[in-house]
PAZAPA-4460 file (N, C-alpha, C; in steps of 0.05 Angstrom, whole numbers, plus 32768, in hexadecimal, padded with zeros to 4 digits):
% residues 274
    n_x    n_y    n_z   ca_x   ca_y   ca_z    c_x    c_y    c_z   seq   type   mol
   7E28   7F1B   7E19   7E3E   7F09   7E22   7E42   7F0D   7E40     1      X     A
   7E43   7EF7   7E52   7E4A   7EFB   7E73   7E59   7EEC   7E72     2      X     A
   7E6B   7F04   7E8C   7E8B   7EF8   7E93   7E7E   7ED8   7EAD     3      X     A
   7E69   7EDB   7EB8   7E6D   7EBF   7EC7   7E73   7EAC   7EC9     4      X     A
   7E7F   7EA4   7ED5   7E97   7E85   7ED2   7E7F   7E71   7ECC     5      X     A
   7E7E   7E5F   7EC2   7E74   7E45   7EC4   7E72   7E3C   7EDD     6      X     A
   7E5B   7E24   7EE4   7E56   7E1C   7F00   7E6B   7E0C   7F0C     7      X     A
   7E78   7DFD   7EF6   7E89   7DE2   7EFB   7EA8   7DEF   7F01     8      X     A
   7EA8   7E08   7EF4   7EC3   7E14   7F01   7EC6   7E22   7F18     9      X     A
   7EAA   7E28   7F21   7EA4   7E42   7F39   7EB1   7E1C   7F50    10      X     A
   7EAD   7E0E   7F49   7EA2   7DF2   7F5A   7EBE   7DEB   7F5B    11      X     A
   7ECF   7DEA   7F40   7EED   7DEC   7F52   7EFF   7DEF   7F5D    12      X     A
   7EF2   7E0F   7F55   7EFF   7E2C   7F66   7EFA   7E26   7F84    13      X     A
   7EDF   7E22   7F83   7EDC   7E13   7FA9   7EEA   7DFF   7FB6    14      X     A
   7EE9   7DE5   7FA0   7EFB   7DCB   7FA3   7F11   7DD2   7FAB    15      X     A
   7F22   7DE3   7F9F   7F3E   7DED   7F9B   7F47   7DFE   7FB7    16      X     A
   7F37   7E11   7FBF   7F38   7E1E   7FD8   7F30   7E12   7FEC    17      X     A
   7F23   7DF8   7FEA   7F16   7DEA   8004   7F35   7DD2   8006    18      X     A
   7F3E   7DCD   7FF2   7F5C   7DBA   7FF7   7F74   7DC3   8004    19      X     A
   7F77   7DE4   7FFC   7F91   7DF4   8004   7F87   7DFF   8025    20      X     A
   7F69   7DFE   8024   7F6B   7E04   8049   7F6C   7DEE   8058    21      X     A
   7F62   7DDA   804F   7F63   7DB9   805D   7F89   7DB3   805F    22      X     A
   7F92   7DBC   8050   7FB2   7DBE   804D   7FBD   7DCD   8060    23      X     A
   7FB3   7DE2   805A   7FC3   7DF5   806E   7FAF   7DF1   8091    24      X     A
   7F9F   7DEA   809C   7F95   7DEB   80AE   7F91   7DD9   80BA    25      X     A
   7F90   7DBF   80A3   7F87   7DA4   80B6   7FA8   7D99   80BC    26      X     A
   7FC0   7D9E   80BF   7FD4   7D97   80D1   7FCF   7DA0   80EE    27      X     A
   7FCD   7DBB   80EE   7FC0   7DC9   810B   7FAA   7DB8   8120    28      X     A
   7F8C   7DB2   810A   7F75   7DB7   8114   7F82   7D94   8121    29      X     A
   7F91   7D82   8111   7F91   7D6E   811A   7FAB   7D6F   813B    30      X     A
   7FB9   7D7C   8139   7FC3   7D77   8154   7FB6   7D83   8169    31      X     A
   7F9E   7D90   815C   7F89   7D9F   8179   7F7A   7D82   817E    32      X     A
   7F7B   7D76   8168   7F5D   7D5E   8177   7F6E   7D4E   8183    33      X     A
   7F88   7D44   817C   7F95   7D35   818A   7F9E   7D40   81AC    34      X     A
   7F9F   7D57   81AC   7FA9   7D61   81C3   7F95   7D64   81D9    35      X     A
   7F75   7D64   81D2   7F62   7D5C   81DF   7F5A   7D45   81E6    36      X     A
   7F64   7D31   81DA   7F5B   7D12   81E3   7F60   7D0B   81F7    37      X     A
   7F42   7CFB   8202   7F53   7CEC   821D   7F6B   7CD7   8219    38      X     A
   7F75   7CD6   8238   7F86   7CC0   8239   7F7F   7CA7   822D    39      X     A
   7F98   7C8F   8221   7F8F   7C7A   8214   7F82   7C7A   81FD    40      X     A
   7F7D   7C95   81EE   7F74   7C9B   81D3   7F8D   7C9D   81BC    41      X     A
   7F94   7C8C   81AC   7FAB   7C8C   8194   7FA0   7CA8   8183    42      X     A
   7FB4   7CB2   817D   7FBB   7CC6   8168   7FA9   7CBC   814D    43      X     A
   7FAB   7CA4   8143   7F97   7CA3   8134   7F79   7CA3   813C    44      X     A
   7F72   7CA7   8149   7F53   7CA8   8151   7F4C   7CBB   8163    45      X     A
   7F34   7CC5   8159   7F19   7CDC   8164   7F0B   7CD1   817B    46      X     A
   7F0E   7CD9   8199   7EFE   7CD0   81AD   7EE5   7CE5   81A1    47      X     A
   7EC8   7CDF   81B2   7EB4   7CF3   81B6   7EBC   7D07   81C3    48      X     A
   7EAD   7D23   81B8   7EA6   7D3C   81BC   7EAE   7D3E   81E0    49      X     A
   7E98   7D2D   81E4   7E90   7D2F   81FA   7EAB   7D1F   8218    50      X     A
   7EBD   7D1A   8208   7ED4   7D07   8218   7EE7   7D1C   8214    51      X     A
   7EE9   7D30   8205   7F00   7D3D   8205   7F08   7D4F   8220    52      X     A
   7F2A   7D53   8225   7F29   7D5B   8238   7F49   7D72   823A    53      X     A
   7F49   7D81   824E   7F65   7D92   824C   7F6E   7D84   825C    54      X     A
   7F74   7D73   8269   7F8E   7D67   8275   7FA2   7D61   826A    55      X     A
   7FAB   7D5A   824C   7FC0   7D58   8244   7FD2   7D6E   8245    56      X     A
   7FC8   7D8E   8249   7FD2   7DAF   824A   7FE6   7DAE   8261    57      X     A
   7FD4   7DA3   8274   7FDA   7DA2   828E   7FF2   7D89   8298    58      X     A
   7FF4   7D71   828C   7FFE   7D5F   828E   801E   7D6F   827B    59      X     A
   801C   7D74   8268   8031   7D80   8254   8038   7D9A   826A    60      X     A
   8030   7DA8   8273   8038   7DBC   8282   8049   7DAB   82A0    61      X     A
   803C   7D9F   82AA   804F   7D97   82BF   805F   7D80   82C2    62      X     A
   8059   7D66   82AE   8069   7D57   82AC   8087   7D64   8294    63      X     A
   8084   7D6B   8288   8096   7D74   826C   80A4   7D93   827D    64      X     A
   809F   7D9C   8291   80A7   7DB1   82A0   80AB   7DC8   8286    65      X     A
   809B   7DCC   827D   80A0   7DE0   8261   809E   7DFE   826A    66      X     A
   80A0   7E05   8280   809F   7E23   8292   80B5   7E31   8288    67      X     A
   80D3   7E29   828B   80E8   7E30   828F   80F1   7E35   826A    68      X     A
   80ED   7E1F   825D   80EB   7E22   823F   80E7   7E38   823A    69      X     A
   80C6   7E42   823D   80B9   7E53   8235   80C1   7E66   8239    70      X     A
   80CB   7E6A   8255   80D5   7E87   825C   80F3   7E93   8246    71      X     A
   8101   7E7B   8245   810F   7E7C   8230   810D   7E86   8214    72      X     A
   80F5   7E72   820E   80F0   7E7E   81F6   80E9   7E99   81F2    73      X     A
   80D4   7EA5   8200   80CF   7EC5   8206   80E8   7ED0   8202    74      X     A
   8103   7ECD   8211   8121   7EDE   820F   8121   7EDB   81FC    75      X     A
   8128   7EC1   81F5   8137   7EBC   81DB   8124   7ECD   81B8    76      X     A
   8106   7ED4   81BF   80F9   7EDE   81AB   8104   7EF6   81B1    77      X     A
   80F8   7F03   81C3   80F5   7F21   81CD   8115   7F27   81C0    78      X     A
   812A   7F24   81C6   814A   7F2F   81C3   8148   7F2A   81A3    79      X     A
   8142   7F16   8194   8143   7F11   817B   8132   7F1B   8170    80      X     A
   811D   7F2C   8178   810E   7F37   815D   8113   7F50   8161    81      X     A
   811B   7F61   817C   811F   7F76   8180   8140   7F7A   8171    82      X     A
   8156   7F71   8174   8169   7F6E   8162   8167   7F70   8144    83      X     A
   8151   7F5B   8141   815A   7F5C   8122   814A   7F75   8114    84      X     A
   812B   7F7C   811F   8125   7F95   8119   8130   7FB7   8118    85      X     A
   8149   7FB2   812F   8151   7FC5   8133   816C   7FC5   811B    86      X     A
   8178   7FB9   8120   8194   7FBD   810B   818C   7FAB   80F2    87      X     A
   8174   7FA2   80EB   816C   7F9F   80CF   8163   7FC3   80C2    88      X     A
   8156   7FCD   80DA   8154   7FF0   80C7   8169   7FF7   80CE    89      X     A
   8180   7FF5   80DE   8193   8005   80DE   81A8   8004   80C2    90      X     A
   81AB   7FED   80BC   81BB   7FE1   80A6   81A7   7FE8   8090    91      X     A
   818E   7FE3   808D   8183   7FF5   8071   818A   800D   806E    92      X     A
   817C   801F   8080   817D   803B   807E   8195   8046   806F    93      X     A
   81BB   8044   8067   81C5   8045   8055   81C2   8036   803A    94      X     A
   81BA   801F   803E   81B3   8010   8028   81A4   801A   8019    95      X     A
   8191   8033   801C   817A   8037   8014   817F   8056   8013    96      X     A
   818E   8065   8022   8187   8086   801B   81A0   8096   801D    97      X     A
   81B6   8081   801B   81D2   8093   801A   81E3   8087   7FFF    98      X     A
   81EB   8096   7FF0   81FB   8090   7FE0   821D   8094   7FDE    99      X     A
   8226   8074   7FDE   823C   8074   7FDB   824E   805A   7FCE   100      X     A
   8261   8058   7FC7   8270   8049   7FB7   8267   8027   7FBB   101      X     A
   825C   800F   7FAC   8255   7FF9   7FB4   823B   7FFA   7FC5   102      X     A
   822C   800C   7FC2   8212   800D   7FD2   81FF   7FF7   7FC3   103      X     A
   8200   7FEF   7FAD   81E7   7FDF   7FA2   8204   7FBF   7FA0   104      X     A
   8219   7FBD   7FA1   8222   7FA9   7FA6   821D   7F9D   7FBE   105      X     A
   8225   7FA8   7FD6   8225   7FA5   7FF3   8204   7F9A   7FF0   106      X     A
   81EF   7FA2   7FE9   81DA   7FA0   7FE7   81D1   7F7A   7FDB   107      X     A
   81D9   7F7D   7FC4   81D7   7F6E   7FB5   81E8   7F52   7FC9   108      X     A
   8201   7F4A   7FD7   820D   7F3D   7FE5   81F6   7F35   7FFB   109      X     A
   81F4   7F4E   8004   81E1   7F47   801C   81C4   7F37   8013   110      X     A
   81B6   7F34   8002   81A7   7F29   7FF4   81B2   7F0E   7FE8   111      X     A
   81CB   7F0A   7FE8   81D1   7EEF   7FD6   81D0   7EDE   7FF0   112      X     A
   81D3   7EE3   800B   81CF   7ED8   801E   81B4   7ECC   8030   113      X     A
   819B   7EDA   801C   8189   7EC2   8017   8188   7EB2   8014   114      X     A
   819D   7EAA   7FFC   8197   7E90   7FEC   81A7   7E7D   7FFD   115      X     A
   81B3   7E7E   8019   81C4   7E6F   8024   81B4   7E67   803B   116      X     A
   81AE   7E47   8035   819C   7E3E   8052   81AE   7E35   8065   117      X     A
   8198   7E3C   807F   81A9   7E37   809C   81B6   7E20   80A0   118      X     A
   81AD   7E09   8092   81C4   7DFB   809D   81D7   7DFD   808E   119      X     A
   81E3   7E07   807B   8204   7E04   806E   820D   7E0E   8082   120      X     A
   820A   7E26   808E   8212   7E33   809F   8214   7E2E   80C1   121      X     A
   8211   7E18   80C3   8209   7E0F   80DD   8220   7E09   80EA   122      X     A
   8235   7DFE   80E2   824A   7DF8   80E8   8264   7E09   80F0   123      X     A
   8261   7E1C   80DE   8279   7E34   80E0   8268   7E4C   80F8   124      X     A
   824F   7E48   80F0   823D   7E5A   810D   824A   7E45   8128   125      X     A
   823F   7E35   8129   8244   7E1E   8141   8262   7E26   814D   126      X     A
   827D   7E23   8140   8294   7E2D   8141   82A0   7E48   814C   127      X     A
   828B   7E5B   8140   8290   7E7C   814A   8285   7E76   8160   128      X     A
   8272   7E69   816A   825A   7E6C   8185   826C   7E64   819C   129      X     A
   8280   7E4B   8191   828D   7E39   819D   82A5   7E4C   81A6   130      X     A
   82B7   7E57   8197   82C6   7E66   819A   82CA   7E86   81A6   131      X     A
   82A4   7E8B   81AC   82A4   7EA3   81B7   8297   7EA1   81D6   132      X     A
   829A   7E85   81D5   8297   7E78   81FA   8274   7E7F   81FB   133      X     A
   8260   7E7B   81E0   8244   7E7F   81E8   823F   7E6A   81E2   134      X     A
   8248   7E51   81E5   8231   7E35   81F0   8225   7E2C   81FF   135      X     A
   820A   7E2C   81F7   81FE   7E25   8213   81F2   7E38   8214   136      X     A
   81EE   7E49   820D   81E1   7E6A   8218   81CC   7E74   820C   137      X     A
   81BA   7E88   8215   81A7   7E8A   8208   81B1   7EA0   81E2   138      X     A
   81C8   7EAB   81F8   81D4   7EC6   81E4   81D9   7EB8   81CB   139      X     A
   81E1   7EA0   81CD   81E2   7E8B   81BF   81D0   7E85   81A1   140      X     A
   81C5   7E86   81AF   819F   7E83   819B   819C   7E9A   818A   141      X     A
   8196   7EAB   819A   818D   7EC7   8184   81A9   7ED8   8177   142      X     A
   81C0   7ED3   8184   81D2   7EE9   8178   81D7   7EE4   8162   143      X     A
   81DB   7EBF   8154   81E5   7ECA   8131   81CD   7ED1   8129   144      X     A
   81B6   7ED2   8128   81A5   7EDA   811C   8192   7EF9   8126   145      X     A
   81A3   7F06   812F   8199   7F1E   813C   8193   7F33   8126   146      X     A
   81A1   7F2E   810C   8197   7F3E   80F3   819B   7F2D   80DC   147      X     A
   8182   7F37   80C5   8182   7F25   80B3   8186   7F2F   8093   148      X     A
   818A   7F22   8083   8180   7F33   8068   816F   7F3D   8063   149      X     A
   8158   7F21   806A   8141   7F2C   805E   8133   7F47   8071   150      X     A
   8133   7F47   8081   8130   7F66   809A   813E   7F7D   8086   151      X     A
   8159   7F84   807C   8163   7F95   8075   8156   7F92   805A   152      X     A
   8154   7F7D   804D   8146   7F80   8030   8126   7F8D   803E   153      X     A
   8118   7F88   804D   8100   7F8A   8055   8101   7FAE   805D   154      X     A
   810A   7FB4   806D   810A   7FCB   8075   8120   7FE3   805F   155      X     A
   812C   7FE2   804A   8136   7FF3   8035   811F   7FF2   8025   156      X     A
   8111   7FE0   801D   80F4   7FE8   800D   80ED   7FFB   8020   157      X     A
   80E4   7FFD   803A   80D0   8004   803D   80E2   8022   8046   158      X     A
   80F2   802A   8046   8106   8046   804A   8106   8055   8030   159      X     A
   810E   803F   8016   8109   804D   7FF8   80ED   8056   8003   160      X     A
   80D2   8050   8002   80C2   805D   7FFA   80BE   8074   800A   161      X     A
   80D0   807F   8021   80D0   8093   8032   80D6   80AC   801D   162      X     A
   80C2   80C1   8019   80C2   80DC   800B   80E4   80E9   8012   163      X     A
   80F3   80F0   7FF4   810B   80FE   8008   8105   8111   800F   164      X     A
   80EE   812A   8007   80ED   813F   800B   80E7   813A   8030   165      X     A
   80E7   812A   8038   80E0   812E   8059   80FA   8122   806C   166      X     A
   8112   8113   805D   8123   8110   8060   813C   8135   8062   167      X     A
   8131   813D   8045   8139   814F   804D   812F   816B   8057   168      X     A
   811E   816E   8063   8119   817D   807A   8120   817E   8091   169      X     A
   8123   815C   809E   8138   8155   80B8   8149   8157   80AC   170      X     A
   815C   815F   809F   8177   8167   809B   8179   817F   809D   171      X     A
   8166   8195   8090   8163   81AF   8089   8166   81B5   80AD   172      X     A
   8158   81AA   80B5   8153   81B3   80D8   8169   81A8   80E3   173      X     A
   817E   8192   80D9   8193   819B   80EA   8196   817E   80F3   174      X     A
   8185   8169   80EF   818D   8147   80F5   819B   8143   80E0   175      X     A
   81B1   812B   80FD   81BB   811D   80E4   81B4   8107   80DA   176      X     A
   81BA   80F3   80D9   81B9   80D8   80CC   81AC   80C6   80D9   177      X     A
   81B7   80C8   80F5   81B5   80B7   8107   8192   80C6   8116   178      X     A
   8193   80D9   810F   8176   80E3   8119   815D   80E4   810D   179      X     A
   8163   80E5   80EA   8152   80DC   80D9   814E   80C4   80D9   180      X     A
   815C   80B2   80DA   8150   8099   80DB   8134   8095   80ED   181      X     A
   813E   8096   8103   8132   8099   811E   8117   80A3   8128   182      X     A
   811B   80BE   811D   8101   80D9   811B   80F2   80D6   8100   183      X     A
   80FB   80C5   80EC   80EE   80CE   80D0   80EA   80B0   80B8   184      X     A
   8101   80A3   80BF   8100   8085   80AF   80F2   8074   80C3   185      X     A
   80F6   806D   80DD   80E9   8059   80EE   80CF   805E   80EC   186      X     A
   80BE   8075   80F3   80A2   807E   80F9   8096   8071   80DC   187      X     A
   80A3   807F   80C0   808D   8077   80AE   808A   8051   80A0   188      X     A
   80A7   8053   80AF   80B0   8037   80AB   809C   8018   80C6   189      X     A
   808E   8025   80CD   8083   8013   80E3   8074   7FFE   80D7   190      X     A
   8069   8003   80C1   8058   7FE8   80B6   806C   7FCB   80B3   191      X     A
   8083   7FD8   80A9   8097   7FC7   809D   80A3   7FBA   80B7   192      X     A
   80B0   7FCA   80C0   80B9   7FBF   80D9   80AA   7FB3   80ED   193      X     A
   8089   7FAB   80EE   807A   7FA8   8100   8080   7F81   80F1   194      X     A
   8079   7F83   80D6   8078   7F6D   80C3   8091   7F5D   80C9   195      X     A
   80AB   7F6E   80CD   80C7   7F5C   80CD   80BC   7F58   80E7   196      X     A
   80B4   7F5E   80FE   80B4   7F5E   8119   80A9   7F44   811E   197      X     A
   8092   7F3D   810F   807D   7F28   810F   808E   7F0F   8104   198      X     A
   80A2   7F13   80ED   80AF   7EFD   80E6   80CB   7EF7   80F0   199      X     A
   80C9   7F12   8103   80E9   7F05   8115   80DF   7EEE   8127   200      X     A
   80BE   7EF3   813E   80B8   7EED   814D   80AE   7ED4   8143   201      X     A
   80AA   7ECB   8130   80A0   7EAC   8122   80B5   7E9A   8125   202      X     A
   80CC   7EA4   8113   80DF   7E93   8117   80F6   7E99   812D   203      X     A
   80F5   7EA8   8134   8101   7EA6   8154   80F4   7E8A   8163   204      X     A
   80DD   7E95   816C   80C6   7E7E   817C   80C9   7E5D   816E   205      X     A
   80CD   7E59   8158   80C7   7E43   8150   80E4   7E33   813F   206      X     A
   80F2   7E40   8146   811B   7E39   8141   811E   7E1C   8151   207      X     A
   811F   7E0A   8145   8129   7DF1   8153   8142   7DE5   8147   208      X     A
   8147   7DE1   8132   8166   7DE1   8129   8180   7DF0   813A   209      X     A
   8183   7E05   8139   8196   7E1A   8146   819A   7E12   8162   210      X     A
   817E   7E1C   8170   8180   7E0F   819B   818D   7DF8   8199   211      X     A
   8178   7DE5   8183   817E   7DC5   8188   81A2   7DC7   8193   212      X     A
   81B4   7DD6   8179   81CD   7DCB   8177   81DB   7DDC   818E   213      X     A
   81D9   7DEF   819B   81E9   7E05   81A2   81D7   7E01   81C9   214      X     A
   81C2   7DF4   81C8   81BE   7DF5   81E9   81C0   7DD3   81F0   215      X     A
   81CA   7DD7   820C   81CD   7DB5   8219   81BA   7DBC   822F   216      X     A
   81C0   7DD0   8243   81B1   7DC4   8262   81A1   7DCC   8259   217      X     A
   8181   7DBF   826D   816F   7DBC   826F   815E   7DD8   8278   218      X     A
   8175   7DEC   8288   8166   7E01   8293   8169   7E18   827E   219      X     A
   8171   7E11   825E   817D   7E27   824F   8170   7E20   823D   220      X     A
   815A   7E0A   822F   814A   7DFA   8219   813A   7E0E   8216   221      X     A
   812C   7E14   81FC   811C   7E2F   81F0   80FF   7E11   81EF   222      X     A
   80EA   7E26   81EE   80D2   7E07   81EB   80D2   7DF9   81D3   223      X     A
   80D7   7DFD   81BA   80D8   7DEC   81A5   80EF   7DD3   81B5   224      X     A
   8109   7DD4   81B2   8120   7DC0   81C0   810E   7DAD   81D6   225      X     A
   8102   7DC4   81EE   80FB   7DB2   81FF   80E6   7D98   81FB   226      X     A
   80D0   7DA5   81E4   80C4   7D96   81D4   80C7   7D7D   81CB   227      X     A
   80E1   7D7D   81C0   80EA   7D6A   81AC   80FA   7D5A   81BD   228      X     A
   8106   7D64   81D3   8116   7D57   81DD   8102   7D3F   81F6   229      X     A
   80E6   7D4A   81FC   80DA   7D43   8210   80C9   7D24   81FE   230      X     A
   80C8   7D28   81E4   80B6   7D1B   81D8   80BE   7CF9   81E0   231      X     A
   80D7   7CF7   81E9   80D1   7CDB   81F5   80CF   7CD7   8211   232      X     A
   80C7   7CF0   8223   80B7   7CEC   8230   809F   7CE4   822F   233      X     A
   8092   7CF2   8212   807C   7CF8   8215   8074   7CD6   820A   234      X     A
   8087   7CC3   81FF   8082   7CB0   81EA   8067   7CAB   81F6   235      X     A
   8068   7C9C   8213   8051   7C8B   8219   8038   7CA3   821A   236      X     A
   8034   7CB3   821F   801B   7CC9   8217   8024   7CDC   8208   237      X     A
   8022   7CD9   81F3   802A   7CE6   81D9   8021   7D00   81CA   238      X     A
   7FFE   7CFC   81E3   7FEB   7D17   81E0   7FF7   7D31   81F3   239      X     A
   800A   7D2B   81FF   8011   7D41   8214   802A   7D50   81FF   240      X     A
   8039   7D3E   81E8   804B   7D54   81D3   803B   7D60   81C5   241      X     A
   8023   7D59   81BE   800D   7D63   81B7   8003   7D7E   81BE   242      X     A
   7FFB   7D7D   81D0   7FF6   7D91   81E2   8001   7DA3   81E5   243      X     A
   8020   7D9A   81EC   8039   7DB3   81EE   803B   7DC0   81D8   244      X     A
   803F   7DB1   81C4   8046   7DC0   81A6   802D   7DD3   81A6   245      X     A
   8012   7DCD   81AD   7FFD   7DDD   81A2   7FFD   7DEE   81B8   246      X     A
   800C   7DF7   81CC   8007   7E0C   81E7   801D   7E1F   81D5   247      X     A
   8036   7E15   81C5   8047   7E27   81BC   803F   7E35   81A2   248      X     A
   802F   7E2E   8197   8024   7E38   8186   8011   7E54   8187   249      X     A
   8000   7E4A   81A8   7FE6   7E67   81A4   7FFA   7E86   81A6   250      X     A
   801A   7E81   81B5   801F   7EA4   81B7   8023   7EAB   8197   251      X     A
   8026   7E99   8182   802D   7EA3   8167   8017   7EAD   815D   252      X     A
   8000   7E9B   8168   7FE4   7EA9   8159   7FDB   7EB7   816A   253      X     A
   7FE9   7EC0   8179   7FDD   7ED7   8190   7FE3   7EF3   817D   254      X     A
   8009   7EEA   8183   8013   7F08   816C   8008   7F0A   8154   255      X     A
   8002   7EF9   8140   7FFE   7EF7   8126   7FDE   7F04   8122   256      X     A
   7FD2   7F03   813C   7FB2   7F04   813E   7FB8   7F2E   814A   257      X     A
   7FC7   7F32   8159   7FCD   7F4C   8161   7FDE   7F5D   814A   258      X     A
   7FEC   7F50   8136   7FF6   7F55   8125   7FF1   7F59   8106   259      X     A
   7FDD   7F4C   8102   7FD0   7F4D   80EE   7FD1   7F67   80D9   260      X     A
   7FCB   7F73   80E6   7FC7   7F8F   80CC   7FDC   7F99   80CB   261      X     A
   7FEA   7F9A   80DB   800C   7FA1   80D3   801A   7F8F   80C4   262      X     A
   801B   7F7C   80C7   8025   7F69   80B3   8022   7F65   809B   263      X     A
   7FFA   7F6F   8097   7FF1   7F68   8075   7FFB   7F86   8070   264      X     A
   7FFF   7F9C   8076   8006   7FBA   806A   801B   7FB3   8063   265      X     A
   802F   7FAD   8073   8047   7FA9   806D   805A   7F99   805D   266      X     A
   8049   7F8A   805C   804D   7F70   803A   8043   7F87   8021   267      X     A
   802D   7F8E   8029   801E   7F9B   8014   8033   7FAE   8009   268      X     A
   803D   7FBF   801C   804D   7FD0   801C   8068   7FCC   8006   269      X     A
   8079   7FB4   800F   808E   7FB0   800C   808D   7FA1   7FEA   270      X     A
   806F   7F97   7FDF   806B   7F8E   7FC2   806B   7FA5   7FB2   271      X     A
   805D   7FBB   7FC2   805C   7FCD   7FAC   806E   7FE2   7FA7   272      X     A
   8085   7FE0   7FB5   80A1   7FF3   7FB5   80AC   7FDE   7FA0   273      X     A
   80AE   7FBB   7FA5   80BF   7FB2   7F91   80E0   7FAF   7FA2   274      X     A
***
């Protein structure tokens, strides 16, 4: 008796994996070809190989003035993933190795706040922003979201599986709390935190809801906003939003490409604690 699949199933196992990458890839691969066309080429149609050209990069860079955006967006990432990494382990680290009264409730709360999407919340955020004189601002952007659930759900997995016997040896020597974390949870904790790091910096970079509502001038726009806001500039050459959107894209696959093996450990990581 042989376990080998049949030919006709091996054939839709291929069918099947050749649809979910055309899915997942051909949105991409198609705003690269559009972003290469020459001028006077419609979105529905493929100029030749040989006609393609980078001037739309260049045209989206200085007509759409997307410099100032960008630099933006950099703040506005850099402050928000370094935030939420940092006081997402700070807020685990009890959640996860101190015991005390409502520790798995407080837990459990902070988790029911998953299930609550950003926009219900958009309004009563908008209000505090309003009332704490940050409109308009970049502080604006990243501060309600400077820590998250899922970070403190993300980083207490990965602190449970920290050995206590090495917890308590920095105690035996005389740290406290605040030093174990630090010297002994952060270090083994790096896969995890490298992984939240990678998904602060995704959706930081690519937040267009939130800027949209909370920035007006022009010199304070993150690049997604400026994007969207430029796109009727862009109406009459339509390959230059093209272009822009696909210039904001390569720093994600820059990190994601530098990031890689920290990210898959650290998923890996965080399935098999549970």
């Amino acid at each position: 008796m042989t376990n080998e699949r049949p030919t006709w199933l091996k054939a839709a196992y291929y069918a099947l994996a050749t649809a979910l990458v055309v899915l997942a890839v051909g949105p991409a691969l198609w705003l690269l070809i559009v972003a290469i066309q020459p001028g006077g080429t419609g979105t529905s149609e493929v100029a030749p190989i040989s006609e393609w050209t980078g001037e739309n990069f260049v045209g989206a860079a200085e007509v759409g003035g997307l410099w100032r955006p960008l630099v933006n967006s950099v703040i506005v990432t850099a402050c928000q993933t370094i935030l939420n990494v940092g006081l997402a382990a700070l807020a685990a680290y009890p959640l996860a190795r101190m015991n005390f009264r409502g520790r798995n409730t407080l837990f459990l709360i902070v988790l029911a706040t998953l299930m609550v999407p950003e926009q219900v919340i958009v309004v009563p955020l908008f209000v505090t922003i309003s009332d704490l004189g940050l409109y308009d601002t970049l502080l604006a952007v990243f501060l309600p979201f400077s820590v998250t659930a899922f970070g403190i759900y993300l980083c207490r997995q990965a602190f449970l599986g920290v050995p206590a016997a090495l917890e308590e040896a920095a105690r035996i020597d005389g740290a406290d709390s605040l030093r174990v974390w630090w010297h002994v949870m952060l270090p083994l904790a790096r896969p995890t935190l490298a992984t939240l790091a990678v998904f602060s910096i995704i959706a930081a970079w690519s937040n267009l809801l939130w800027p949209l509502i909370v920035l007006q001038r022009e010199s304070n726009l993150t690049l997604p906003v400026a994007i969207n806001r430029l796109l009727s500039v862009f109406s009459t050459e339509i390959r230059y939003a093209y272009a822009a959107s696909l210039m904001a894209l390569v720093p994600m696959v820059i990190v994601y490409l530098l990031m890689q093996r920290w990210l898959t450990r650290g998923i890996l990581a965080g399935a098999v604690k549970g």
